[in-house]
C-alpha positions in Angstrom: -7.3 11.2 -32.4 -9.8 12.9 -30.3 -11.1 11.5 -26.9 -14.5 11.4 -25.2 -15.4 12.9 -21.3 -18.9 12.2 -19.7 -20.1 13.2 -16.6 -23.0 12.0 -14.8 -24.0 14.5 -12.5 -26.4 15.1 -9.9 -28.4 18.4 -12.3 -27.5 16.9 -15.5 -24.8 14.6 -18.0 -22.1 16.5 -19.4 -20.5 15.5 -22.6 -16.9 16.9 -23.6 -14.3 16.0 -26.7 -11.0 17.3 -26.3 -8.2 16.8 -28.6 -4.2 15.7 -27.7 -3.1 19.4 -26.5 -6.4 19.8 -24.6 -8.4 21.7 -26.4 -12.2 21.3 -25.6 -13.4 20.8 -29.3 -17.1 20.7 -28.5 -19.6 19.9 -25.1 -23.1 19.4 -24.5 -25.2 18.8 -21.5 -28.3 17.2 -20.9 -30.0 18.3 -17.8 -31.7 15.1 -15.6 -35.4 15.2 -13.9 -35.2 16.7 -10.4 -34.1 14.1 -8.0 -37.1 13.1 -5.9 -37.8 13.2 -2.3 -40.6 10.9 -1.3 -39.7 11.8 2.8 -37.8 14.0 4.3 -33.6 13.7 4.0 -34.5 11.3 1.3 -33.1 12.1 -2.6 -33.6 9.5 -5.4 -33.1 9.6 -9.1 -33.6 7.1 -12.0 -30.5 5.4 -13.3 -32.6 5.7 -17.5 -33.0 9.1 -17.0 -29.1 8.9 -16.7 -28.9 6.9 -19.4 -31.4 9.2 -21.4 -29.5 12.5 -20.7 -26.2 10.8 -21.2 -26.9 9.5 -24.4 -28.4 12.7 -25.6 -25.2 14.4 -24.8 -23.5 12.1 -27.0 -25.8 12.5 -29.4 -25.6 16.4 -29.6 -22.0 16.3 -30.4 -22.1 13.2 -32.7 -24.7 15.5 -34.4 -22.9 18.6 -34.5 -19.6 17.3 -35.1 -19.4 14.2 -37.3 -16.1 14.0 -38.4 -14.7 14.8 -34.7 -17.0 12.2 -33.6 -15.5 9.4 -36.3 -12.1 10.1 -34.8 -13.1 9.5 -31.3 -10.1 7.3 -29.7 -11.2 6.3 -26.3 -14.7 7.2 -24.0 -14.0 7.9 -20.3 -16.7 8.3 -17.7 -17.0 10.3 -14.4 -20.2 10.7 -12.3 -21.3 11.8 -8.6 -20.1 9.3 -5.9 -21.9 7.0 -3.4 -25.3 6.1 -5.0 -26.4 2.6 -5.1 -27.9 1.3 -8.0 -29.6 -1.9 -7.9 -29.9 -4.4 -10.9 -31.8 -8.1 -11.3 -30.4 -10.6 -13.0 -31.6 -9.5 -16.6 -30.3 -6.2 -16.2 -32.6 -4.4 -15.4 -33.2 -1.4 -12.5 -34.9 -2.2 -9.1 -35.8 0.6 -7.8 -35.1 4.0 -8.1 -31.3 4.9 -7.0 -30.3 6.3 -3.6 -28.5 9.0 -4.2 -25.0 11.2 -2.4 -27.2 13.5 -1.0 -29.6 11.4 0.8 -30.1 10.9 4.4 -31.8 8.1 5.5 -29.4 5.7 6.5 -28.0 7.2 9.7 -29.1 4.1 11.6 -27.6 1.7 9.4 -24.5 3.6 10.2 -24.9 3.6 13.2 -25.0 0.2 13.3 -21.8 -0.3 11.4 -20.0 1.6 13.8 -21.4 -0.6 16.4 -20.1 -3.9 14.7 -17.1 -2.8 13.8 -15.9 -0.4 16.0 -14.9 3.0 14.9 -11.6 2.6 14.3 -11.3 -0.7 13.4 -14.1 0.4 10.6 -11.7 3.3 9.3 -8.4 0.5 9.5 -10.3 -1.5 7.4 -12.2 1.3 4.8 -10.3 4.3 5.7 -13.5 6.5 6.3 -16.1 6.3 9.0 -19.8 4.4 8.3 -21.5 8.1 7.1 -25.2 7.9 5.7 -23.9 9.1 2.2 -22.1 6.1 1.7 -23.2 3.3 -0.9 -23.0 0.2 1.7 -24.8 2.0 3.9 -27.4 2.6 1.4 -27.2 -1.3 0.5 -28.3 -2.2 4.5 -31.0 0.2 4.3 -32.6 -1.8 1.0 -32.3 -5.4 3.1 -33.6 -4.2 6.1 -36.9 -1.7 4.8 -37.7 -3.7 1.2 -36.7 -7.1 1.3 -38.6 -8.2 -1.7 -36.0 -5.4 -3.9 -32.9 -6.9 -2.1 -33.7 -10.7 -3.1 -33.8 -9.5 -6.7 -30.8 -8.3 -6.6 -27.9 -9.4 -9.0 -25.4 -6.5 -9.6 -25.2 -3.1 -7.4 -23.6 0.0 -9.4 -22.4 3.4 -8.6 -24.2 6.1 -11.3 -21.2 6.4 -14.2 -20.9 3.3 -14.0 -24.7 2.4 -15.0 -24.0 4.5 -17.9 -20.6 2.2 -18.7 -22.5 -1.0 -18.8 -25.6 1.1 -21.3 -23.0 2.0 -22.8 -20.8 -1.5 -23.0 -22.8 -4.5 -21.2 -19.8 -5.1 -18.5 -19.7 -4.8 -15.1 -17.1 -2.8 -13.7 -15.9 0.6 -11.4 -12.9 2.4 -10.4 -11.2 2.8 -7.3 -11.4 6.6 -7.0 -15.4 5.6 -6.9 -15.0 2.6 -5.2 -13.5 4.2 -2.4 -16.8 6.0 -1.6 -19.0 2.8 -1.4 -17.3 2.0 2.7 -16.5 -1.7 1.1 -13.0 -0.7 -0.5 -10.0 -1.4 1.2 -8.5 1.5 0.7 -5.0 1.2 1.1 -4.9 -1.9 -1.2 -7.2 -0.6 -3.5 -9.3 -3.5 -3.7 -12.9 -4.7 -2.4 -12.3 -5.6 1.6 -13.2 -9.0 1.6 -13.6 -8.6 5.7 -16.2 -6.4 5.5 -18.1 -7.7 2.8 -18.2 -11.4 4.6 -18.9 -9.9 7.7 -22.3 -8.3 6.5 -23.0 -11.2 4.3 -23.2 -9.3 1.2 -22.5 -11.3 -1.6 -18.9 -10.6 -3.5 -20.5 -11.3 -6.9 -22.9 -8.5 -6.1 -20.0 -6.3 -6.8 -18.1 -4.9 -9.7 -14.8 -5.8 -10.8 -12.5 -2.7 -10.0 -10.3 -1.2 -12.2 -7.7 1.4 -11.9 -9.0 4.6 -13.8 -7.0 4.8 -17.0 -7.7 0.9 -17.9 -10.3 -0.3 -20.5 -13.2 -1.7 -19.6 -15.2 -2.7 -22.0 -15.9 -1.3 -25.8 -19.1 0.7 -27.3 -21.7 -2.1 -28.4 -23.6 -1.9 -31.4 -26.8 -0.7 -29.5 -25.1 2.2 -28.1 -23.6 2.9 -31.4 -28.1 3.4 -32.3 -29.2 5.1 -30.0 -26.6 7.8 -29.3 -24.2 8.2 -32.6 -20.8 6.9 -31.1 -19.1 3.9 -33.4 -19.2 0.5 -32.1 -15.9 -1.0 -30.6 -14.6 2.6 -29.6 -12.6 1.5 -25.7 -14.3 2.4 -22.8 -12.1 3.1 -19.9 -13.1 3.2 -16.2 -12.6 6.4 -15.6 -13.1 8.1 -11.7 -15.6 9.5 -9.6 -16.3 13.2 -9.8 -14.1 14.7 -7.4 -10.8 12.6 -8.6 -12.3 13.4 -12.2 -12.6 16.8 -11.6 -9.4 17.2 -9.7 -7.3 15.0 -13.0 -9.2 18.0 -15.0 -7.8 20.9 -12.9 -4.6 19.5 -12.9 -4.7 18.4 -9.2 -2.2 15.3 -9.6 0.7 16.0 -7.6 1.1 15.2 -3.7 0.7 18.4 -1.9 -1.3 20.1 -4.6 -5.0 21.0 -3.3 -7.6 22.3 -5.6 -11.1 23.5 -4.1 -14.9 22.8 -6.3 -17.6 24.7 -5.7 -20.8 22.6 -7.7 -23.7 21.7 -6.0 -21.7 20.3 -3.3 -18.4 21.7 -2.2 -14.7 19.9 -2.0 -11.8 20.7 -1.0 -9.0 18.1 -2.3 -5.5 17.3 -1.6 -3.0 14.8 -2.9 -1.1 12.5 -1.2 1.7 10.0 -1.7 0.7 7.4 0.4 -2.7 6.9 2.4 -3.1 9.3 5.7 -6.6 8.7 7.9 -8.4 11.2 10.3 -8.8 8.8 13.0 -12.0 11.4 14.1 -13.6 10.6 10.4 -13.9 14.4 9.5 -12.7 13.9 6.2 -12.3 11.1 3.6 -9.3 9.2 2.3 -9.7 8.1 -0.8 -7.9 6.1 -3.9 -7.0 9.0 -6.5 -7.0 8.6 -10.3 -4.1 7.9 -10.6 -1.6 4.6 -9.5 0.3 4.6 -6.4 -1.8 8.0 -5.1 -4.5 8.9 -2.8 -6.6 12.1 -1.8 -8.5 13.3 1.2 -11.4 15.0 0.5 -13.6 17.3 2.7 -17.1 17.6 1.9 -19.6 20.5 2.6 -23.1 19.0 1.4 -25.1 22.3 0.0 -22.1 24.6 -1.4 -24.0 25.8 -4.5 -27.1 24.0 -3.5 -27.2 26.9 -0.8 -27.1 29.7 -3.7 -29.8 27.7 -6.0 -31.5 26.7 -2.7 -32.4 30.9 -2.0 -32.3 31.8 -6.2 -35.5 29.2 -6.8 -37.1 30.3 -3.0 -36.2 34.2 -2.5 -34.7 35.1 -5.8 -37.8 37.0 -7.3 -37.3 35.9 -10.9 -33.3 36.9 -11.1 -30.8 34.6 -12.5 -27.6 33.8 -10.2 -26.0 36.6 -12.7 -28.4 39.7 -11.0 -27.9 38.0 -8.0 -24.2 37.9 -7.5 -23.9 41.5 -9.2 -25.6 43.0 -6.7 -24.1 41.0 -3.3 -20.8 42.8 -5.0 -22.1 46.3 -3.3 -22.2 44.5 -0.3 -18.8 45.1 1.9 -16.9 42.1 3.2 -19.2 40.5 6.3 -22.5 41.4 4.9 -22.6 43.6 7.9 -22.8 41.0 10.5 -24.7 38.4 8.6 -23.2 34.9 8.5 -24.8 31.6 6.6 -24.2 28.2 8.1 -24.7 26.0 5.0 -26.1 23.0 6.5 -29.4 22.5 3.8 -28.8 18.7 3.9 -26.7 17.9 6.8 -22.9 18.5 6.9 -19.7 16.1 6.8 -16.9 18.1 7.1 -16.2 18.9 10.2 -19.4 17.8 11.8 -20.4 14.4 10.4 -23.9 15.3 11.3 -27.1 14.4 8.8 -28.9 16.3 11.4 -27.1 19.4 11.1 -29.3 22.6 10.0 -28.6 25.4 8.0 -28.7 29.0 9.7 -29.0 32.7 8.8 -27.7 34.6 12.0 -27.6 38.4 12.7 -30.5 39.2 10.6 -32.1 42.7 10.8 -34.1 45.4 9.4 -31.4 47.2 7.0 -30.3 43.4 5.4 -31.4 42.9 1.9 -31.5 40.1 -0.4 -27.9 40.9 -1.3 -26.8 41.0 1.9 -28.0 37.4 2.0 -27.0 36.5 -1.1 -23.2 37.8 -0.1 -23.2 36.0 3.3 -24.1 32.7 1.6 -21.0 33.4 -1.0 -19.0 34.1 2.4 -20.5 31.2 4.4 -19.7 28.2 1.5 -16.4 29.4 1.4 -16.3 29.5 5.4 -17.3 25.3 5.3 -14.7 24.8 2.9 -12.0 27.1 4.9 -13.2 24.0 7.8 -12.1 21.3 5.2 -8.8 23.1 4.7 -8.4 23.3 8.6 -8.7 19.7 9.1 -6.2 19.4 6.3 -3.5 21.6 8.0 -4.6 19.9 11.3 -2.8 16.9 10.0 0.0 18.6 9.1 -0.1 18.5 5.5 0.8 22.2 3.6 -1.8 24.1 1.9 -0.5 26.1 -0.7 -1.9 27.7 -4.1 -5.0 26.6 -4.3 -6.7 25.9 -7.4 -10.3 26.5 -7.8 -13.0 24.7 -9.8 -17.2 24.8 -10.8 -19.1 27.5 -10.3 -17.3 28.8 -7.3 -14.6 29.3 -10.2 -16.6 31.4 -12.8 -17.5 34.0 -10.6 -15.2 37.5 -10.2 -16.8 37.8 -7.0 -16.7 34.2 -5.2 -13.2 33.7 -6.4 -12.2 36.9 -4.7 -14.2 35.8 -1.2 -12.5 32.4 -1.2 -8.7 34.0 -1.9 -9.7 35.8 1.1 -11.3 33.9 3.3 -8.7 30.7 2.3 -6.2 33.5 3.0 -4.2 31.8 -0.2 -3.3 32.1 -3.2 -6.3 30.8 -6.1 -6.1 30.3 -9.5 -8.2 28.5 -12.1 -7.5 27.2 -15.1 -8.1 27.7 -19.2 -10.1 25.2 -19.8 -12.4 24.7 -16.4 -14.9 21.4 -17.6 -14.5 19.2 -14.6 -14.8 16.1 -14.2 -15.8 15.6 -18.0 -12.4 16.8 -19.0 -10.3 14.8 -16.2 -12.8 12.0 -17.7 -11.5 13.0 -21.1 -8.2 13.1 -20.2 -8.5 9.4 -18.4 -9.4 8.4 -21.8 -6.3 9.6 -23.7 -4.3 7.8 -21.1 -5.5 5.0 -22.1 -5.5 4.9 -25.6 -1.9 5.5 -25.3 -1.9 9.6 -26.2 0.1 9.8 -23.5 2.3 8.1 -21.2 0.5 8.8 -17.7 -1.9 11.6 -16.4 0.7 13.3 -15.2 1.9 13.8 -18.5 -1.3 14.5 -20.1 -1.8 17.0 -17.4 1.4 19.0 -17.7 0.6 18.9 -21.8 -2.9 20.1 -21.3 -3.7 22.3 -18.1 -3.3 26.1 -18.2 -3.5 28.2 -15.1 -5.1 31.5 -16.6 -6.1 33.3 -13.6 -4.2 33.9 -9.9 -5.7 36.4 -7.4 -4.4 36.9 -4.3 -6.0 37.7 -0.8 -6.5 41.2 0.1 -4.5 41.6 3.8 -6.9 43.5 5.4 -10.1 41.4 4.3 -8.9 38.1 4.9 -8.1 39.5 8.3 -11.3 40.7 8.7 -12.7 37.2 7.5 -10.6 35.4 9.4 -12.5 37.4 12.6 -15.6 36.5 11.5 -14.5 32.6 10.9 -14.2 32.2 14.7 -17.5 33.4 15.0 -18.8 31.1 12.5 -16.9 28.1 14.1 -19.4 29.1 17.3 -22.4 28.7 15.6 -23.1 25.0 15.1 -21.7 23.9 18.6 -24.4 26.7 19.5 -27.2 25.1 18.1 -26.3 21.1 19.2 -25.9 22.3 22.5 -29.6 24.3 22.5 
């Protein structure tokens, strides 16, 4: 009995097959088209090319591994959170899908918070009316192409596009679902107040599911075109960051785990739901029963690092690049990197927000930038953390995840600059493994994710912050706390 992980991410679908002690058995990744950008803040990608990457993936391991693949028990899926896919009433797409990332709809939030009322909107949704969110996405579509919105029959989040290629239902998750601004929250169901208010149609909607339950089975026409059998269960599996957190072994209130991918979250577990009445962070259903997460977003983590690699980078891999920001000394001698490439959330909940390079001067070198950008992620993310401890919930070890996880170097920053205890794990596949793991739950492997965590997570790494460098980071983090109240006020 072997069980089946996908992620659909923003760069690419990930494809993982563990086995009952958690051993990764095989992966493959398919990388997707660029996402596109026909104006400015705008980021759109194309729910086949999904689909295409997804089931090429699958087929690469189905391939490569045919009698693994024959024993495949259960599929679960993960995917990036908050895009709105729209589909007619024969299935197909609308238009191309508006994606995490994208920008365009701080009107429509706007608006939101005007009919609602700030905090009656976070009573009701437990997060504030932010441009990244799917409902917000949804207004945009009726108000700018109305033609597009008359059409439409079903509206999707991304993994779960893939789940209905894959199976022909209609269904989500509430760890995703919590990201669309239309879940009640604390009830984990659709908020039937806000979705009557707006006049959106319930029927538009999936039914959600909680993330270990089946949804559906492997049709014969996926079974064609991607080497899976037919009838193999299908469970609903959870947006990335629950995904990635179930993978990491973040499942326990009061355990916090931080990801570095192309965005940046910081995640912590909690027994019951807690809001930030200021709508910093997000509170959200986790993968599991009876527990929640809030979440704290910085937009461009290692988008900032790709962001200066395909712009500055001269040709050199983010290997050469991060080797040589190691001469640098702690502070890249008075260089600091706000992160803000497409806006911020946490702290600011500002679309508008712009990145920054301050203290530049003659003697600073590519790897002084490249350091200060290592420094400056981890700075946002320290903000997350802040908000967390704010509301008076402990931050302990901290366990740390994507490529913020695989470097000697970033790892070291963030123990520091976290002034915590980090450690990472054996087997560090994200959200495909917590997808894989959602899987085994339930196909019965075992009893609940907590128990398929403690059989199958393996801390294999803890570093602890230097005193006198996370002292002198914690210096330098007032002065990065000065600079984007700097530039609002200028």
């Amino acid at each position: 009995m072997v069980f089946l992980g996908i992620d659909i991410g923003t760069g690419g679908s990930r494809a993982v097959l563990i086995d009952k002690t958690g051993t990764v058995l095989c992966s493959a990744t398919a990388e997707h088209a660029p996402f596109a950008s026909p104006e400015i803040g705008w980021a759109e990608q194309d729910p086949d090319d999904w689909w295409r990457a997804a089931s090429e993936a699958i087929g690469k391991i189905c391939l490569e591994n045919p009698a693994n693949a024959k024993r495949i028990a259960a599929v679960g899926l993960s995917g990036q959170m908050h895009g709105a896919v729209l589909l007619d009433d024969s299935g197909n797409v609308i238009r191309p899908a508006i994606i995490w990332c994208d920008q365009r709809t701080e009107k429509q939030g706007r608006k939101l918070t005007s009919e609602f009322g700030k905090d009656t909107l976070i009573e009701l949704v437990s997060n504030p009316a932010l441009p990244n969110m799917t409902l917000t996405k949804l207004l945009w579509v009726r108000e700018h192409e109305r033609d597009n919105w008359n059409n439409v029959a079903k509206v999707m989040l991304p993994k779960d596009y893939v789940r209905f290629r894959m199976t022909g239902k209609v269904a989500t998750d509430v760890s995703d679902a919590s990201g669309t601004l239309m879940l009640d929250v604390s009830k984990r169901k659709w908020s039937a107040e806000v979705i009557s208010r707006l006049g959106i149609n319930h029927e538009l909607l999936p039914a959600v599911y909680e993330s270990h339950e089946l949804t559906g089975e492997v049709t014969e026409n996926c079974a064609a075109e991607t080497g899976l059998e037919a009838g193999i269960p299908v469970v609903a599996g959870a947006g990335d960051n629950a995904a990635g957190a179930i993978g990491m072994g973040t499942v326990g209130p009061g355990q916090t785990s931080v990801t570095i991918g192309t965005s940046g979250v910081a995640f912590t577990v909690i027994d019951k739901p807690k809001i930030d009445l200021k709508g910093r962070i997000h509170t959200f259903c986790h993968a599991i029963p009876d527990r929640w997460h809030l979440t704290g977003v910085t937009q461009a983590a290692g988008y900032s690092l790709k962001w200066f690699r395909d712009n500055f980078g001269a040709g050199k891999d983010y290997v050469e690049l991060v080797s040589e920001a190691e001469e640098i000394e702690p502070g890249a001698d008075g260089l600091i990197w706000t992160p803000y490439l497409m806006g911020e959330r946490t702290p600011h909940v500002d679309p508008n927000a712009r990145a920054s390079l301050i203290g530049l001067t003659a003697s600073h070198t590519n790897a002084h930038v490249v350091r200060a950008i290592l420094e400056g992620v981890a700075f946002s993310l320290k903000d997350c953390l802040e908000v967390f401890r704010e509301l008076d919930l402990p931050i302990g070890r901290i366990r740390l995840g994507g490529g913020g996880a695989k470097s000697d170097l970033w790892r070291k920053i963030q123990a520091d600059i976290y002034g915590q205890t980090v450690e990472t794990i054996a087997a560090e596949e994200g959200a495909a493994f917590g997808a894989a793991l959602l899987a085994g739950v339930g196909a019965g492997a075992w009893s609940s994710i907590d128990d398929a965590s403690e059989k199958t997570i393996r801390v294999n790494r803890t570093i602890e912050p230097v005193r006198s460098t996370a002292e002198t980071y914690a210096s330098i983090f007032e002065t990065y706390k000065r600079v984007y109240p700097s530039q609002i006020a200028s």
